[in-house]
N, C-alpha and C positions, 0 to 999 in steps of 0.2 A: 243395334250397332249404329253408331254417328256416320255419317258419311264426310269423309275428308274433303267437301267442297262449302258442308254445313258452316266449319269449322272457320273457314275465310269469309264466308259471309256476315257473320259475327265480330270479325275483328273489326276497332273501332281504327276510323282513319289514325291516320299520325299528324301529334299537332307539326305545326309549319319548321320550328327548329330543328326538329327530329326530320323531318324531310330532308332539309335544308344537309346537313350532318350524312345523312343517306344517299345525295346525290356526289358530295364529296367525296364520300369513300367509292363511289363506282367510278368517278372520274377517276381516281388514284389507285384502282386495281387495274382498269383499262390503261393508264400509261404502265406502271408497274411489268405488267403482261407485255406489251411490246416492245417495252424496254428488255425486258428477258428474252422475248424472241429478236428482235435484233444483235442481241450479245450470241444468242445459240447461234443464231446463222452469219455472225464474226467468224466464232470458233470453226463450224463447218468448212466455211468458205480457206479460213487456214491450213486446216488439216489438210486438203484436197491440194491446195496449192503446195505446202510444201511438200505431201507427196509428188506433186509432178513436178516440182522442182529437182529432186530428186534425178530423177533420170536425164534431165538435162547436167550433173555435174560427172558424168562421164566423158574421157576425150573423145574428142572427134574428128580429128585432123590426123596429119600422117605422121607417124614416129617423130621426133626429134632427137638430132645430134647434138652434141657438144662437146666443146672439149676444156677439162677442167688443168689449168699450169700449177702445180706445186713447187715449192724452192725447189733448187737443187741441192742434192743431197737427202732429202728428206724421204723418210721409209714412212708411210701409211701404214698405220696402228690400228686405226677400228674405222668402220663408216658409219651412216645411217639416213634414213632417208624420211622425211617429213612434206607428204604433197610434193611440192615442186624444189623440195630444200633439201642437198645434200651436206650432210655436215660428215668432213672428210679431220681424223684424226692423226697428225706426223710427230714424229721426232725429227730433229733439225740439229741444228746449227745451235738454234736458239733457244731448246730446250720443247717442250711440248707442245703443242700448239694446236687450237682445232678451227677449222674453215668452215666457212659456213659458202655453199655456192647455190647459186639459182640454176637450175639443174636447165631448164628450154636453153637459156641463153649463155648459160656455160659462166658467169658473171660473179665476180667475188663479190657479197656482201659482207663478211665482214670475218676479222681473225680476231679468237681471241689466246691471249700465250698461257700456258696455266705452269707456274712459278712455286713451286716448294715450299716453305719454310718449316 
């Protein structure tokens, strides 16, 4: 049986092109490669972060009050609530209407009337 170091002793060098072609490609597995490992430890480094971001979007201050004004007259139909956005649904005067408020500061954003046809 041959022995597997017979085997390399036997191989004839490589001419200079083939070299030349041979160093190329280890330079371009070597960047390749750390370009991969800097992308894996992109991703890494994200994941961790936005897990601990995470627990920072709990509140952390003391309740807030506010107090939301509707027309007068007007009966609250339905509510709902989005984050910091209460969107408050009336009959009126003027027909249907829904509110949008910023619930911390109690602050109208915006009305919009919703109209039949």
């Amino acid at each position: 049986m041959a022995d597997a170091r017979d085997d390399k002793d036997d191989e004839a060098p490589l001419d200079p092109a083939m070299e030349r072609v041979q160093q190329k490609l280890r330079k371009l597995m070597l960047v390749s490669g750390i370009t991969l490992g800097v992308g894996f430890l992109a991703v890494l480094f994200a994941v961790i972060w936005r897990v601990n971001r995470l627990e920072d979007d709990t509140p952390r201050g003391e309740a807030f009050r506010s107090v939301v004004e509707l027309p007068v007259g007007a009966t609250v139909v339905d509510t709902a609530v989005d984050g910091e956005r209460l969107a408050v649904t009336v009959d009126g005067a003027g027909g249907r209407a829904v509110h949008l408020f910023h619930m911390p500061s109690g602050r109208l954003i915006g009305v919009t009337t919703l109209i039949a046809r």
